[in-house]
DRENDO-1510 file (C-alpha; in Angstrom, 1 decimal, always signed):
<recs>
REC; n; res; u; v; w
REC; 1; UNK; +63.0; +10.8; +51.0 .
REC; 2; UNK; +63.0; +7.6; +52.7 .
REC; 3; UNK; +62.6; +4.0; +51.8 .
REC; 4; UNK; +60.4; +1.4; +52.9 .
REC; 5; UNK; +61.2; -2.7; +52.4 .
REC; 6; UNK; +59.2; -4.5; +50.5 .
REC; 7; UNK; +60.5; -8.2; +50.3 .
REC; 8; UNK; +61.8; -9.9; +52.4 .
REC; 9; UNK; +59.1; -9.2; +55.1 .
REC; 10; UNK; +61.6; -10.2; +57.6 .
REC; 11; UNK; +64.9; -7.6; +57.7 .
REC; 12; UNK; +67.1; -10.5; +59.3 .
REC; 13; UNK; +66.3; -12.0; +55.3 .
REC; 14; UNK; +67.0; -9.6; +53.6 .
REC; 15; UNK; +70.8; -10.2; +53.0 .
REC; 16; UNK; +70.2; -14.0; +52.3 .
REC; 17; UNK; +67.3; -13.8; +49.7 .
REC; 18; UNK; +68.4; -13.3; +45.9 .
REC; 19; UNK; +66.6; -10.2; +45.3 .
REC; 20; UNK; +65.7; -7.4; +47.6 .
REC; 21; UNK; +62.4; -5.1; +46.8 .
REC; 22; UNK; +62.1; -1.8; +48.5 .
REC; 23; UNK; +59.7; +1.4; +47.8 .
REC; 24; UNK; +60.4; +5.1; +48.3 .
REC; 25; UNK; +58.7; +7.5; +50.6 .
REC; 26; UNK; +58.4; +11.0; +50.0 .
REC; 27; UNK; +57.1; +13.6; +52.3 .
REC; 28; UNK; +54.5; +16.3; +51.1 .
REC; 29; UNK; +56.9; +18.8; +50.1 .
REC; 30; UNK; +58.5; +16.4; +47.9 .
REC; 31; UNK; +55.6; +15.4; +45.8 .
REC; 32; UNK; +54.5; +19.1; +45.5 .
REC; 33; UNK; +58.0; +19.7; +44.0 .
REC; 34; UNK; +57.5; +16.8; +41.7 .
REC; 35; UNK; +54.4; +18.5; +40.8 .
REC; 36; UNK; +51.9; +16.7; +42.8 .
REC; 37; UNK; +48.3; +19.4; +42.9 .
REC; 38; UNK; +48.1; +20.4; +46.5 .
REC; 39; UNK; +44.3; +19.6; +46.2 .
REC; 40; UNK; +45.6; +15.6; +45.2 .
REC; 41; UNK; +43.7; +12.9; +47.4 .
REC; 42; UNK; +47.3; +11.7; +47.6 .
REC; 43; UNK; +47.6; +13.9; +50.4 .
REC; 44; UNK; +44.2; +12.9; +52.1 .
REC; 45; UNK; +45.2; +11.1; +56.0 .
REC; 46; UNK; +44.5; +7.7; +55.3 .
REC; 47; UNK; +47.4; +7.7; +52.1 .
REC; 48; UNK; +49.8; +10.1; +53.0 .
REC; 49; UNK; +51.9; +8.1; +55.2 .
REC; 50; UNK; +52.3; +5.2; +52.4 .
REC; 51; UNK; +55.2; +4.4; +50.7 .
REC; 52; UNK; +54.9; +4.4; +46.8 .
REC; 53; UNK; +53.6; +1.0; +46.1 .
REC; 54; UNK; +51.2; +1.1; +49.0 .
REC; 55; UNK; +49.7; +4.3; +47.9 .
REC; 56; UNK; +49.0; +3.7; +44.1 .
REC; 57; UNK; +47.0; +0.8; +45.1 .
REC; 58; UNK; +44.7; +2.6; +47.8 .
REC; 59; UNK; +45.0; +5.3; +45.4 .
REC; 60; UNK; +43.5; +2.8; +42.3 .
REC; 61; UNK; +41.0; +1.4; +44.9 .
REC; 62; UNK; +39.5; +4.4; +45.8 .
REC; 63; UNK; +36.4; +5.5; +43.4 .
REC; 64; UNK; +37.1; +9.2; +44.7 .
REC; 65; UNK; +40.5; +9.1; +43.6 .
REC; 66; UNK; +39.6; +7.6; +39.9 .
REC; 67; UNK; +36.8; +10.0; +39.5 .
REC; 68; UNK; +38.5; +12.8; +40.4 .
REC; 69; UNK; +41.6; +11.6; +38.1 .
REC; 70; UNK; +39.3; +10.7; +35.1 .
REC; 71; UNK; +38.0; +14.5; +35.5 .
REC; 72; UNK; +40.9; +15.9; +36.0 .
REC; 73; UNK; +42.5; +14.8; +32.6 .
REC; 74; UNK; +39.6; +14.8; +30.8 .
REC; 75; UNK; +41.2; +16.0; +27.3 .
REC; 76; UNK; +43.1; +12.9; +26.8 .
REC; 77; UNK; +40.3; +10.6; +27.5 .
REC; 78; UNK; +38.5; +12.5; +24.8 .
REC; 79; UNK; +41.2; +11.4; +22.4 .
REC; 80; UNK; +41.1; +8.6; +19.7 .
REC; 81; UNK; +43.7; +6.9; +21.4 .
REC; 82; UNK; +41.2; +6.0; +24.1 .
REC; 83; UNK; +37.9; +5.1; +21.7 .
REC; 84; UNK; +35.6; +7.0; +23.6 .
REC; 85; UNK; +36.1; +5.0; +27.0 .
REC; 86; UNK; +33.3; +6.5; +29.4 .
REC; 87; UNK; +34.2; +7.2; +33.4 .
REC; 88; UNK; +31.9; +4.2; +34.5 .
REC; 89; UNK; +33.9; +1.8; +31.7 .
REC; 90; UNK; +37.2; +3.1; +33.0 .
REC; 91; UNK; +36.3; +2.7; +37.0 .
REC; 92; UNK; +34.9; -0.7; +36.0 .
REC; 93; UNK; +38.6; -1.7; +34.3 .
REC; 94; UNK; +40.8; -0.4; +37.0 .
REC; 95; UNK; +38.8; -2.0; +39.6 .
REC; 96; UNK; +39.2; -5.6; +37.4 .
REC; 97; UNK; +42.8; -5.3; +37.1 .
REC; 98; UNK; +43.7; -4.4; +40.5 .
REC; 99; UNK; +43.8; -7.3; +42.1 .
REC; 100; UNK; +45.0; -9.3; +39.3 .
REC; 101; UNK; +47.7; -6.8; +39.2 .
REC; 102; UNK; +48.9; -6.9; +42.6 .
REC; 103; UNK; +48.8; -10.2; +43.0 .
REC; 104; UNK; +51.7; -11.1; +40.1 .
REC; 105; UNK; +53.7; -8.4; +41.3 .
REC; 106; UNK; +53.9; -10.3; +44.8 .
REC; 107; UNK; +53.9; -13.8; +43.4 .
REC; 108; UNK; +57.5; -12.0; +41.5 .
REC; 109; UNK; +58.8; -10.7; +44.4 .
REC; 110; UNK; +58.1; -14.0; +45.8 .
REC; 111; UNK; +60.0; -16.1; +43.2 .
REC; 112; UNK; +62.6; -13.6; +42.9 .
REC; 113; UNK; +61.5; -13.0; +39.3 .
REC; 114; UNK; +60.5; -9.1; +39.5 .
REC; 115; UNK; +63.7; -8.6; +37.5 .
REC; 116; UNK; +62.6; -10.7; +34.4 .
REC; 117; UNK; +59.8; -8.5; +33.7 .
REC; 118; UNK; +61.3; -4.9; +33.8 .
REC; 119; UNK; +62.9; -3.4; +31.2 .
REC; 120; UNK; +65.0; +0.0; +31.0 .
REC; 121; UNK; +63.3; +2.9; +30.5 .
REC; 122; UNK; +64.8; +3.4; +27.3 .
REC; 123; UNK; +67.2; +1.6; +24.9 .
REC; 124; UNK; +70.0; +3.8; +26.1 .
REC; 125; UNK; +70.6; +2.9; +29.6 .
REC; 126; UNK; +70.4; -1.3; +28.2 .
REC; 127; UNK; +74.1; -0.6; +28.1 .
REC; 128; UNK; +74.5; +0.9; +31.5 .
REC; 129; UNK; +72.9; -1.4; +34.0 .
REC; 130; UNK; +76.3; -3.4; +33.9 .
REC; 131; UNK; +78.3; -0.6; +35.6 .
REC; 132; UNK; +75.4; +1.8; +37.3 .
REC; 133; UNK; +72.1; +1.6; +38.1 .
REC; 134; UNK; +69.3; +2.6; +35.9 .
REC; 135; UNK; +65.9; +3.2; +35.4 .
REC; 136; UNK; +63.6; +0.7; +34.6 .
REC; 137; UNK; +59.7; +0.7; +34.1 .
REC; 138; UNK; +56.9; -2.6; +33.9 .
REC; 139; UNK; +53.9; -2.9; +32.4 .
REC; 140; UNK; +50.8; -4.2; +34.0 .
REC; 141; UNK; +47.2; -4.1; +33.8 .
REC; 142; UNK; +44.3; -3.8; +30.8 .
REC; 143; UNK; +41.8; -0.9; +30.5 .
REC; 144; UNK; +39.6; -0.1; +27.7 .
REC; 145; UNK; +42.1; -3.0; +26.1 .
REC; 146; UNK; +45.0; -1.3; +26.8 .
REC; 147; UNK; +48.2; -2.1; +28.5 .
REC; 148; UNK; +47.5; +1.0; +30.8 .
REC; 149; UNK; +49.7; +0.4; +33.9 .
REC; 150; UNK; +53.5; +1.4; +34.2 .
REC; 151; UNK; +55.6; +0.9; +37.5 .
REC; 152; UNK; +58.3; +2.5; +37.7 .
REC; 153; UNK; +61.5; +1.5; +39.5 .
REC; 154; UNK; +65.4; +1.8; +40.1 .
REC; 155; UNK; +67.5; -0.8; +39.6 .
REC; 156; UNK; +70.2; -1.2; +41.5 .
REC; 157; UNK; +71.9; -4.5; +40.4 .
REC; 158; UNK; +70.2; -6.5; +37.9 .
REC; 159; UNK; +67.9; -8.7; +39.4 .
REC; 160; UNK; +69.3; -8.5; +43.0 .
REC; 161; UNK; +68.0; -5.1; +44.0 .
REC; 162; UNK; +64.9; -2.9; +42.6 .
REC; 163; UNK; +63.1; +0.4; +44.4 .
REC; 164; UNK; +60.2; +1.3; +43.1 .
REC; 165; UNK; +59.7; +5.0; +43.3 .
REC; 166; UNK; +55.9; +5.2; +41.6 .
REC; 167; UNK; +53.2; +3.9; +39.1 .
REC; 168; UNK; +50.9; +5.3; +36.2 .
REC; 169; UNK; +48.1; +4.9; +34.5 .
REC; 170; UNK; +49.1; +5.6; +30.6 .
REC; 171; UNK; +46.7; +8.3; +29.8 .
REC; 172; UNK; +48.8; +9.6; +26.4 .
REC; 173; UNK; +50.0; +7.3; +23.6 .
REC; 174; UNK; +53.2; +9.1; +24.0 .
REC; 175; UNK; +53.3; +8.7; +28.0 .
REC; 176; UNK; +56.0; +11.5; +28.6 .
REC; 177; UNK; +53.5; +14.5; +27.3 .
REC; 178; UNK; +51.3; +13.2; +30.0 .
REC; 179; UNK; +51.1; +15.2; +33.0 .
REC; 180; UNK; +51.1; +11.8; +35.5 .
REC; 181; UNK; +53.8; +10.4; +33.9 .
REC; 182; UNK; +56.0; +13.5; +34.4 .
REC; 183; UNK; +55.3; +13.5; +37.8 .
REC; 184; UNK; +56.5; +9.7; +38.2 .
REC; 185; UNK; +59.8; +10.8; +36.2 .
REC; 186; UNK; +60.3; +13.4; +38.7 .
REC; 187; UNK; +60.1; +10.6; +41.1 .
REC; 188; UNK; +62.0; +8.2; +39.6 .
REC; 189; UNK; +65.1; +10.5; +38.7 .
REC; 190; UNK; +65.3; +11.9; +42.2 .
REC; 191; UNK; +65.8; +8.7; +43.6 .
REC; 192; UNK; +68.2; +7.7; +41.6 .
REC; 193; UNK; +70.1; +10.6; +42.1 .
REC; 194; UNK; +69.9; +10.2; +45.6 .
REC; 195; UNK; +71.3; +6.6; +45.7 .
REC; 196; UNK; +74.0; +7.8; +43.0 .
REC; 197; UNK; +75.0; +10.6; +45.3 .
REC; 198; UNK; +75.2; +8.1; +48.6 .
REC; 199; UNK; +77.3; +5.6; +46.1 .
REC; 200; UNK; +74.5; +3.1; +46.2 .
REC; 201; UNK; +75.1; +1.0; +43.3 .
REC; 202; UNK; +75.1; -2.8; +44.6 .
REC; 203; UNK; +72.2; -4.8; +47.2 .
REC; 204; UNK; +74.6; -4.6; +49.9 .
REC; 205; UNK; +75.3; -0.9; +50.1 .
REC; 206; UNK; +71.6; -0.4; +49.8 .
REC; 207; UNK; +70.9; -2.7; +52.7 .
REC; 208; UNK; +73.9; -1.2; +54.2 .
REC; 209; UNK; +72.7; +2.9; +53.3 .
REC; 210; UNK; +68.9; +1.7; +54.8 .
REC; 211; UNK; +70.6; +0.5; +58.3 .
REC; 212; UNK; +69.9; -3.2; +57.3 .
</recs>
């Protein structure tokens, strides 16, 4: 895996601004490990190359993609938890939020306040993020009137140092039955391990472990 920086857009800022954003890049080998269907249009020419934050967006932007994932998971649509959302109601809110949500996640990377709106993937790990890195997730986004978009993300020091390894659209009430959302776990935990095993734990040895 690789990792792509996100903010500062410069590299000669990157040890002088507060909070450094970067996104993980993972090869096609990788995401078929993770459990990514060889058949995804993840793996289509114009996405492949794109690091995780770039791709979920051309990924949510792309009425091919959203059809095909709406089809593809069909069964929990169906469910109560969703209230009988249609494909065409589900395209239409996806393509509303999108923009909105891009647009505050770079307006927080901007004002160095992309820590103030994550919180640890569970309560567990609350306690850990003093003394390790840990994962972290932030909701965004409204379909069908629900908060339906999770990002996912390591931190590395509280609020000096994020990498966002992935994003999903909550399909399940509870999110970890869901098939996407396992695949994003997958994600998230082998990045961590891979900083954890490189002893990546502050913003400077992650500049310093990215050649920065």
């Amino acid at each position: 895996m690789q990792y792509d920086l996100l903010y500062p857009l410069n590299d000669n800022q990157a040890h002088d601004v507060p909070c450094v954003i970067a996104a993980s890049y993972f090869d096609i080998s990788e995401l078929t490990d993770f459990g990514v269907s060889p058949d995804s249009f993840e793996f289509d020419d114009a996405i492949a190359d794109s690091n995780e934050f770039e791709k979920v967006f051309k990924l949510w932007d792309s009425p091919i993609y959203l059809k095909q994932f709406f089809n593809r998971h069909i069964d929990y649509f169906k469910q109560e938890y969703w209230n009988g959302i249609t494909q065409s109601e589900f395209l239409d809110d996806v393509s509303d939020s999108l923009n909105k949500i891009r647009t505050t996640i770079l307006n927080l990377f901007n004002t160095h306040d992309f820590g103030t709106v994550v919180e640890p993937l569970s309560p567990e790990e609350e306690d850990l993020r003093l003394y390790k890195s840990i994962r972290v997730k932030m909701k965004q986004g409204w379909i069908h009137r629900r908060l339906a978009f999770r990002f996912y993300a390591v931190e590395i020091e509280e609020n000096k140092c994020y990498i966002i390894t992935g994003a999903a659209i909550k399909i399940h009430k509870d999110m970890m039955k869901a098939p996407n959302t396992k695949i994003e776990k997958a994600k998230l935990e082998a990045v961590l391990k891979d900083l954890t095993d490189n002893g990546v734990d502050t913003k400077e040895a992650f500049l310093d472990f990215i050649g920065l």
